[in-house]
C-alpha positions in Angstrom: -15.6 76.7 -23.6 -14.0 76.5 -20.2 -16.4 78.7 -18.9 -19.3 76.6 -19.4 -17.8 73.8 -16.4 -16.1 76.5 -14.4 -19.4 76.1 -11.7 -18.8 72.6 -11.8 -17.4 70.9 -8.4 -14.6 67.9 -9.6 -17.7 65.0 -8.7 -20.2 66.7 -11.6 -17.1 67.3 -13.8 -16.5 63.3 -13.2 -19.9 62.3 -13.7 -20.2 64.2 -17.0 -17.5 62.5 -18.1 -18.6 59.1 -17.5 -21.7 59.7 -19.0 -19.8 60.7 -22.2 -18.1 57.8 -21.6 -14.5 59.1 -21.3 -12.1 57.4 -19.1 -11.6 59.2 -15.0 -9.2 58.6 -13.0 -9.0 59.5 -9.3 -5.6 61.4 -9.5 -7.3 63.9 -12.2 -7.4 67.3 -11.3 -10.3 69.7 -11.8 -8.5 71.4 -14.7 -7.8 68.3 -16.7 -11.1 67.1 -16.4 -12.2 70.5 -17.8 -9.3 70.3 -20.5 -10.9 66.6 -21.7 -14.3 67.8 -21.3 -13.7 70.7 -23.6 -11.5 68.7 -26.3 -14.2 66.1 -26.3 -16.9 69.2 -27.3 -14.5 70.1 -29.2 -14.6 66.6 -30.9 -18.4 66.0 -30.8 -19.1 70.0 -31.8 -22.2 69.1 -29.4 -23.4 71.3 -26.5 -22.3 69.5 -23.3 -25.2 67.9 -20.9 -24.8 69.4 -17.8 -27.0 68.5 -15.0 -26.3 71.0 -12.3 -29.3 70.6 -10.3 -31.5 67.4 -10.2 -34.6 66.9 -12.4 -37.8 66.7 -10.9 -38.2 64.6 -7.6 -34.9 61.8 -8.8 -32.0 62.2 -6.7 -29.0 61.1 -8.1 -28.0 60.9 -11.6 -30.0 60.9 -14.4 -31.5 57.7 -16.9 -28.7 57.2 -19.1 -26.5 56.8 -15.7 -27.9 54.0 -14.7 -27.9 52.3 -17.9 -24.8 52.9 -18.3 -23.8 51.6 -15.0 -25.9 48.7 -15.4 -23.9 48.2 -18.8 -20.6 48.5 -16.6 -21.8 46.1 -13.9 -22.7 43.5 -16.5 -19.0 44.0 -18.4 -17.6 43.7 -15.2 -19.7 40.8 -14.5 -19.1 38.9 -17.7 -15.3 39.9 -17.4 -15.3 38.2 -14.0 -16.6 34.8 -15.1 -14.8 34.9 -18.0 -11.7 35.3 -15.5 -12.6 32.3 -13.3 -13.8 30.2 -16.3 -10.0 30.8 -17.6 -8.5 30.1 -14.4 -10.2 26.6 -13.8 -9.5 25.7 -17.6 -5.5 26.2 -16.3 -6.5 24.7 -13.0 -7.6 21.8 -14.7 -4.6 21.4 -17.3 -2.1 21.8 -14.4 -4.1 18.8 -12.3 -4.1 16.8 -15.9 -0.5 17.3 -16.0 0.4 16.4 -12.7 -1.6 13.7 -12.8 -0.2 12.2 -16.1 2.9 12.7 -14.3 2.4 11.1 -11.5 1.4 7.6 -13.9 4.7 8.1 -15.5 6.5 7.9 -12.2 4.4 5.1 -11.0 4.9 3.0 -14.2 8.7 4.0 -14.2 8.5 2.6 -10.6 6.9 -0.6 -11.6 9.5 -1.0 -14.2 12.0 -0.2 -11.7 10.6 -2.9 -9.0 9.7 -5.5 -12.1 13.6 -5.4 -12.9 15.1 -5.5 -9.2 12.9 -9.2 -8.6 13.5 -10.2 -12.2 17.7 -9.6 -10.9 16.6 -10.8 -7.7 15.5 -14.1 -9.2 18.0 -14.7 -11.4 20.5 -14.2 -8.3 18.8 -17.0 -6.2 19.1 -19.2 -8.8 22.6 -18.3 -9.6 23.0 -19.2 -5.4 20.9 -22.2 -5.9 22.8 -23.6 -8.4 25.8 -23.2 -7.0 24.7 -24.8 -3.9 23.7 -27.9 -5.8 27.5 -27.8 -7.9 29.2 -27.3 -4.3 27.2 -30.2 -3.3 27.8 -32.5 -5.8 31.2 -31.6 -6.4 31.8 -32.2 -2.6 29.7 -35.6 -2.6 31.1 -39.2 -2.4 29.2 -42.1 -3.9 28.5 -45.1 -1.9 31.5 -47.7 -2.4 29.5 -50.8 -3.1 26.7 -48.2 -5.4 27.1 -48.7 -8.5 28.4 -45.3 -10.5 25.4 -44.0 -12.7 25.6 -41.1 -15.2 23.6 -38.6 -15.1 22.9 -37.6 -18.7 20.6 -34.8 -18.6 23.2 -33.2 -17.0 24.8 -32.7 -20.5 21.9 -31.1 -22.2 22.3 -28.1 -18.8 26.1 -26.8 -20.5 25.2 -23.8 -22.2 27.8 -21.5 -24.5 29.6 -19.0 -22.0 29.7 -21.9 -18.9 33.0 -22.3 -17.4 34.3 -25.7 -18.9 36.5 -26.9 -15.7 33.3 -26.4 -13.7 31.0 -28.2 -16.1 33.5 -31.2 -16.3 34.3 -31.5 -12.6 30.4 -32.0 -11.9 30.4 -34.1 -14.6 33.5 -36.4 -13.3 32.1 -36.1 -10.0 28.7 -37.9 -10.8 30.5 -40.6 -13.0 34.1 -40.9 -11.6 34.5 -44.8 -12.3 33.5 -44.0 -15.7 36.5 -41.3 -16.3 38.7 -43.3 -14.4 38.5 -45.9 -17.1 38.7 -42.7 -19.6 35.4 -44.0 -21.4 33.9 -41.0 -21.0 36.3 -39.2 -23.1 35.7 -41.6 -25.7 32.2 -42.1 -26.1 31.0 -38.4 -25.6 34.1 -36.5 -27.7 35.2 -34.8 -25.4 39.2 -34.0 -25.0 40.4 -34.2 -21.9 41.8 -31.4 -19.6 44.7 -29.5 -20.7 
């Protein structure tokens, strides 16, 4: 069967094999491209089409070529946008991702900042209070003013308030009034041990 593709140059041998549709490579050699050609007879037990000179006034290769390129051209085609459909479907997911987290950095952020000026507040007041204990504590009242208590003062100790702090504010704004040792008595509380 050789014989019949021996007149054959390695281009006709290649072209008779893509219109059979069997796979070429370019680094094929002359005798494997016989070989496959002859197996595939072989396998077909059909008289190979060989075109050695053109038909009529067409130049080039014959009808079913061209179909069967145009067939090729429209796979290749169809594989291509299939390709770059693919690849904006994982160019989208990867934008989605790193956009979702860029919100979770933003919100972890906020939280972040929320929490610093919630500590931030609680710190000036802390300051502000004890500017107003240091100023009290420090203050004098007027000799001839007479002492006033200052109850809502009382309703400000909370559980976990230093108690020696508390009181000395306390005695501070009222000191005729623990002098005397009436405040003791009328509020319950026990003196300082």
């Amino acid at each position: 069967m050789a014989d019949k593709y021996d007149h054959l140059i390695v281009a006709d041998l290649r072209e008779l094999m893509k219109e059979r549709g069997l796979p070429v490579r370019k680094e094929q050699k002359r005798e494997d491209l016989i070989k496959i050609l002859c197996d595939n007879d072989q396998a077909t037990r059909s008289p190979p089409a060989v075109h050695t000179e053109p038909m009529g006034d067409t130049v080039g290769p014959p009808f079913g070529w061209e179909v069967q390129k145009l067939q090729l051209r429209l796979e290749a085609e169809e594989q291509e946008h299939k390709l770059k459909h693919e690849l904006e479907l994982e160019r989208m997911e990867l934008e989605a991702q790193h956009q979702r987290e860029e919100l979770e950095t933003r919100e972890a952020q906020r939280g972040h900042e929320a929490r610093e000026a919630q500590l931030q507040c609680e710190h000036e007041l802390a300051v502000l209070q004890m500017q107003a204990n240091a100023n009290t504590v420090g203050a004098q009242p007027a000799l001839d003013a007479s002492p006033r208590l200052n109850t809502p003062i009382l309703t400000r100790y909370k559980a976990g308030d230093d108690p020696e702090v508390f009181l000395s504010i306390f005695e501070n704004q009222a000191p005729m009034e623990v002098a005397k040792g009436r405040v003791h008595e009328t509020h319950g509380c026990s003196g300082r041990g």
